[in-house]
Residue, then its C-alpha position, 0 to 999 in steps of 0.5 A: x451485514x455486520x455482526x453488531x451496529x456501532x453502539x457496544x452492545x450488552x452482550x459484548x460486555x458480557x462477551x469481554x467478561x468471559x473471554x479472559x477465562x476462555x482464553x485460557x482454555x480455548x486453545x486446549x479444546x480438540x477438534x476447533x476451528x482457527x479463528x482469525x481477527x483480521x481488520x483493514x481499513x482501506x482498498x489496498x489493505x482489503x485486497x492484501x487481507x484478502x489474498x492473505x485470507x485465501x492463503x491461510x485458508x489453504x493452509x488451514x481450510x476451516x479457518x473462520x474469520x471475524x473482523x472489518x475489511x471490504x468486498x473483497x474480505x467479505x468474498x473470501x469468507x470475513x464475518x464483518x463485525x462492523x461495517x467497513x464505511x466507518x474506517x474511511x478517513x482521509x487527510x488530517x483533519x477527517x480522523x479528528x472529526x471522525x475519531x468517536x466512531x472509530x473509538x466506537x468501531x475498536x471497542x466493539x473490534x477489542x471485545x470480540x477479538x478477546x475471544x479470537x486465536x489470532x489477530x492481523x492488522x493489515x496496514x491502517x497503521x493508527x487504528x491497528x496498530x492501537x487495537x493490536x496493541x490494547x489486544x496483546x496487552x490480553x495476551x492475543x498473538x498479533x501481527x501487523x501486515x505492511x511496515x509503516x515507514x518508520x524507516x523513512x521518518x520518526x524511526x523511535x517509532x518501531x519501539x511503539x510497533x514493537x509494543x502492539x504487533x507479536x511480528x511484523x510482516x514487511x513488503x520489503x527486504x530493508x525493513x526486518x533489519x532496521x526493525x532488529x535494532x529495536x528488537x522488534x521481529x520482523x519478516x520479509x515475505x514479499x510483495x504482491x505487486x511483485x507476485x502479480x506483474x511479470x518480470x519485463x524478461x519472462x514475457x514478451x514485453x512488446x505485447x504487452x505494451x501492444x495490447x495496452x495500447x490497443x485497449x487504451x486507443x492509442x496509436x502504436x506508433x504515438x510517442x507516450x508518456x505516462x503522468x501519474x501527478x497522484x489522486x489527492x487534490x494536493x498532490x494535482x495542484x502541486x504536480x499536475x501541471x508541472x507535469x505536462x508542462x515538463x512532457x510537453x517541454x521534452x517531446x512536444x508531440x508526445x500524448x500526455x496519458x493520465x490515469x485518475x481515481x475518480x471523478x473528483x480527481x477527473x475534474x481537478x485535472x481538468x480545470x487545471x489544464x482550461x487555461x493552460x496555453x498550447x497544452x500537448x495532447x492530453x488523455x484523462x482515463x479511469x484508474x487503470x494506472x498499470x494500463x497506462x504504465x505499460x502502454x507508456x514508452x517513459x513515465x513521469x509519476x510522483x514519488x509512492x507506489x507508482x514508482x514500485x509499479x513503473x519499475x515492476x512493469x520495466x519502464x523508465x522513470x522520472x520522479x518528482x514530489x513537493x510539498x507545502x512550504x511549512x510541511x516539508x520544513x517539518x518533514x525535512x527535519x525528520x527524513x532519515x534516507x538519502x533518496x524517495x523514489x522506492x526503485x532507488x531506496x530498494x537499489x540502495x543507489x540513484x536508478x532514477x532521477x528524482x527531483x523534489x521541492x525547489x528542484x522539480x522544475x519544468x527544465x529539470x524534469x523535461x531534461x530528465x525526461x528527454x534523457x530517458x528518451x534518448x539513452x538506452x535505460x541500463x536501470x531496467x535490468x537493475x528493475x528486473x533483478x529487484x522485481x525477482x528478490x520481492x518476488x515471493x509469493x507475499x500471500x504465502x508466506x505471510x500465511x506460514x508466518x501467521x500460522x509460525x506465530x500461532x503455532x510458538x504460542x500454542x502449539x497446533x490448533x487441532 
């Protein structure tokens, strides 16, 4: 249960009054408790704060936390103060319809975290970074976790991050130097993905692939390509079709395996391939992408997270995105980075083909694809090295940095 409902209750007002004199005094008390204001606003961000929270908690082991976050949040010790259903917000149009009771839900997160010692954004960049924003206006320490890609579009950005978060917690080692420019701090500290994936060298990849195979009912001997066209209907209907048609162009007796989110992206999927001529043999799974990815012998996966993914898990890859014609004609306007496919922007260098708008054709990507077949991949070791330098122990040192921030402002909590 939450610590209030959505309405700001009498208590908080009073709560807000007294928290400006509290704040003085509460850091020269003896013998309390760290108190951590933490809010995530979706399932990556709940698993990140709660990996976070474990760590700090190792650090500090009374540490208390207030805030909005998931299970998982929840399992390692969150005092929810509101209830986490009313962050979901998808697309563009859903935050404007839903924006009074995210209003309602800060204002309640902004009076009780007048009186916490620290306060994390993990990720939800509009809402945090806002509530971060208004709070260090108060003097409260802050700290966003998970760099929006200001280094990508729209760089003047990281002046406003600078304005809301004390520091800046990056996943990756080009974003604190692109912040440094706007003499907004920054840390590296790693990613997690990083940290939970082997590097493809230190364990016998072959197993891997074997048990994947096994758990998935794929034959070891079948020929596989992993599809990974997104989970946003958009991005099904651009890419999905494409997709196949350039897997079954290349290797028309490959298995076609695709992992999907949920039964709405199941259904979208197969609605798209009722009518598809001659289609290769396709499997639709649950959300078990890295399954998918490891069982696969090359994939072909839309630019985002997955590509980070198919390099950490050491399998070749084609990328391709595309947008609304409108939409990219803005966005297209505001790009500041040669490339997309995370693999390339981390090598500084072209490891990957990526084909985006008009480009990604169905004879582009099945040539690419065929290449991959064919060609000994000298790219993984390139993977492998990157997979190393983002493996840092993320949690941690995220961890310490929050604990450093504190400790500058404050001095020791005890």
């Amino acid at each position: 249960m939450w610590r209030t409902n959505c309405r700001v209750a009498p208590t908080l007002l009073l709560r807000s009054v007294r928290s400006s004199v509290r704040l003085t005094m509460q850091h020269s008390e003896s013998n309390r408790r760290l108190t951590v204001g933490i809010v995530a606003g979706e399932a990556s961000g709940d698993l990140l704060g709660s990996r976070l929270m474990a760590a700090l908690r190792n650090l500090v082991p009374d540490v208390r936390y207030l805030g909005v976050g998931g299970n998982s949040m929840i399992e390692a010790g969150l005092e929810p103060v509101a209830p986490y259903r009313f962050m979901s917000v998808n697309g563009f149009v859903d935050p404007i319809k839903k924006l009074p009771r995210l209003l309602r839900v800060k204002k309640i997160l902004y009076n009780e975290f007048l009186s916490v010692d620290i306060v994390i954004g993990v990720d939800f960049n509009v809402f945090n970074l806002l509530l971060e924003r208004a709070l260090k206006k108060r003097g409260i320490p802050t700290v966003h976790y998970v760099s929006p890609s200001v280094y990508a579009w729209r760089q003047r950005r990281a002046k406003r991050v600078g304005k809301s978060a004390d520091i800046v917690l990056t996943l990756f080692p080009f974003e604190p130097p692109f912040y440094e420019r706007y003499n907004v701090a920054a840390e590296f500290v790693g990613h997690p993905l990083a940290d939970e994936i082997e590097p493809v060298d230190s364990i016998n990849d072959a197993n891997r692939r074997s048990t994947s195979r096994q758990e998935l009912g794929i034959d070891e001997n079948r020929y596989v390509i992993a599809a990974l066209p997104g989970s946003r209907t958009t991005e099904i209907k651009m890419l999905a079709r494409l997709f196949i048609e350039a897997c079954k162009e290349a290797v028309s007796t490959a298995l076609v395996v695709i992992p999907c989110v949920n039964s709405r992206a199941r259904a979208e999927l197969e609605r798209l391939f009722e009518d598809m001529p001659d289609p290769p043999e396709i499997m639709i799974v649950g959300n078990v992408s890295r399954k998918v990815i490891s069982a696969a012998d090359v994939t072909i996966v839309k630019a985002g997270t997955s590509t980070l993914e198919a390099m950490l898990l050491g399998r070749p890859m084609v990328v391709a995105y595309k947008l609304g014609a409108l939409t990219h004609l803005i966005v297209r306007r505001l790009i500041k980075i040669p490339y997309v496919a995370l693999p390339n922007i981390l090598g500084g260098r072209k490891l990957v083909p990526e084909f985006l708008q008009k480009d990604a054709t169905v004879a582009n990507l099945s040539r690419a694809l065929v290449d991959l077949a064919e060609n000994d991949r000298e790219e993984i070791k390139e993977f492998d090295s990157i997979h190393r330098h983002l493996r840092r122990d993320a949690s941690k040192r995220a961890a310490e940095a929050v604990l450093r921030l504190y400790r500058s402002k404050y001095g020791d909590w005890s």
